[in-house]
C-alpha positions as CSV (number, residue, x, y, z in Angstrom):
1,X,-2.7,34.2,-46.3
2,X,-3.1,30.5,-47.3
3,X,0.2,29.8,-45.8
4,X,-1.0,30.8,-42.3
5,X,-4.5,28.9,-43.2
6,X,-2.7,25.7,-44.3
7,X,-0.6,26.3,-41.4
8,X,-4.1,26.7,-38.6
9,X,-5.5,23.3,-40.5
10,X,-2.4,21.4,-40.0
11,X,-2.1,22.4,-36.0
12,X,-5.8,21.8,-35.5
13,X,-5.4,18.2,-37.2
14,X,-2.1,17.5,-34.9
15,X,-4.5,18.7,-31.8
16,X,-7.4,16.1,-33.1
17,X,-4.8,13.2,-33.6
18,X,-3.2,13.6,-30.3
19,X,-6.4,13.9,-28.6
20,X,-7.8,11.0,-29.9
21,X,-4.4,8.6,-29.5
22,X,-4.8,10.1,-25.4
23,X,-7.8,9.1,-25.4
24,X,-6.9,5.2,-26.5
25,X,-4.4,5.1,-24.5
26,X,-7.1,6.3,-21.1
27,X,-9.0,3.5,-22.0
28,X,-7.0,0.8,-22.2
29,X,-6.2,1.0,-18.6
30,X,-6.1,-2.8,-17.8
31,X,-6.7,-1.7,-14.1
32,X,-10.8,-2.3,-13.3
33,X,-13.1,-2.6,-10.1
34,X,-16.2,-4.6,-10.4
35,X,-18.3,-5.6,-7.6
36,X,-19.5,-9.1,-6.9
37,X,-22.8,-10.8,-5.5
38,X,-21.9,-14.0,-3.9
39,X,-25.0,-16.0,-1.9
40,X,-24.2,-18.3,0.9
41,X,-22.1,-16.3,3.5
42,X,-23.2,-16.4,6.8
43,X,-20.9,-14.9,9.0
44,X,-17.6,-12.5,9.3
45,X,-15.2,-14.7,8.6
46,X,-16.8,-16.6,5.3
47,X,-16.4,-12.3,4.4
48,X,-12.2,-12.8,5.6
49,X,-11.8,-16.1,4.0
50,X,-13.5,-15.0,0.6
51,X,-11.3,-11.6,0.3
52,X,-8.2,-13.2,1.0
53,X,-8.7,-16.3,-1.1
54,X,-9.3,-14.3,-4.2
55,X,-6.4,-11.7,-3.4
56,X,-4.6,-14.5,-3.6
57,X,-5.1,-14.8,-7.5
58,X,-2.3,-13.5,-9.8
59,X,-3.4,-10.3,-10.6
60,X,-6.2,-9.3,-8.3
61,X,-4.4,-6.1,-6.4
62,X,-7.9,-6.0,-3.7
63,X,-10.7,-7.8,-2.3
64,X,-13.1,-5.8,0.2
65,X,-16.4,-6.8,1.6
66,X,-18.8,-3.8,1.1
67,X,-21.9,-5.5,2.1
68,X,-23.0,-8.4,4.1
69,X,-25.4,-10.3,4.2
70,X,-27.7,-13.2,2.5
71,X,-26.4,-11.8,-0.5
72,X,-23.0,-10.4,0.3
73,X,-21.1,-7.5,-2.1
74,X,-17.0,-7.6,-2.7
75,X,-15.6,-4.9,-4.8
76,X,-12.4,-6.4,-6.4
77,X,-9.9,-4.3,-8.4
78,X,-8.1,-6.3,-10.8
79,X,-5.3,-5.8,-13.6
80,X,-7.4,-7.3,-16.8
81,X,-5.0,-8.1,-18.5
82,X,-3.8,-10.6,-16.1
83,X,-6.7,-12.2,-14.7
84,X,-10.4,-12.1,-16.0
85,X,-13.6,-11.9,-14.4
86,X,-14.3,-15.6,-14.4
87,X,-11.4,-16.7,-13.1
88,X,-12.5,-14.3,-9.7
89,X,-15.9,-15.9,-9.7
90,X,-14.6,-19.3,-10.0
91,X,-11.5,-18.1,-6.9
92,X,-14.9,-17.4,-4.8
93,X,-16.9,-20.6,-5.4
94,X,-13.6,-22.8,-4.9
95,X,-13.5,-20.9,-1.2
96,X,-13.8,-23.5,1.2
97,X,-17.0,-23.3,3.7
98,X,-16.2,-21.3,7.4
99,X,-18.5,-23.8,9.2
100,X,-17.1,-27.5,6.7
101,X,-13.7,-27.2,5.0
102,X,-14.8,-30.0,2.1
103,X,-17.9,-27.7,1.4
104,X,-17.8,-25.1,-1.5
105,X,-20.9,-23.1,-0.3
106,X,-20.6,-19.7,-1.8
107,X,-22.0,-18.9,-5.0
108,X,-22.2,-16.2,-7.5
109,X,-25.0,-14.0,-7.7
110,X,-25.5,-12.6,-11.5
């Protein structure tokens, strides 16, 4: 009888451990969407320009406006463990302005 106990208490501990090694390895998933506030756009294409400047950075697999206006929304899904969140920001503020190429209008929203 404490064979078959010692036996349960092992299998339930193997269970447990596996579980909880699953479980790191779900949440290290480099792959995250964020959505970004960025003032100063004032038309459609300052929306184009912005989405395909930052999809241009190493690591950034999409760029999508989701809401324009004064205050315009992207939703960027990025690999994190190739680019951070700063270097996005700073990929949208380095945009150059739809209207003045030597302008830098857009900034972020936090």
């Amino acid at each position: 009888m404490k064979s078959i106990i010692s036996i349960l208490i092992f299998s339930m501990l193997a269970v447990v451990s596996t579980t909880s090694a699953l479980a790191k390895v779900i949440s290290s998933d480099p792959i995250k969407t964020i959505s970004i506030r960025v003032k100063g756009v004032t038309c459609s294409s300052d929306l184009k320009t912005i989405a395909a400047n930052v999809e241009k950075v190493n690591g950034v697999n999409r760029c999508q406006a989701v809401k324009e206006g004064p205050t315009s929304t992207f939703e960027v899904i990025f690999d994190s463990s190739v680019v951070t969140k700063k270097q996005i920001h700073s990929a949208i503020e380095a945009t150059a302005g739809c209207k003045n190429p030597n302008d830098r209008p857009y900034k972020i929203k936090l």
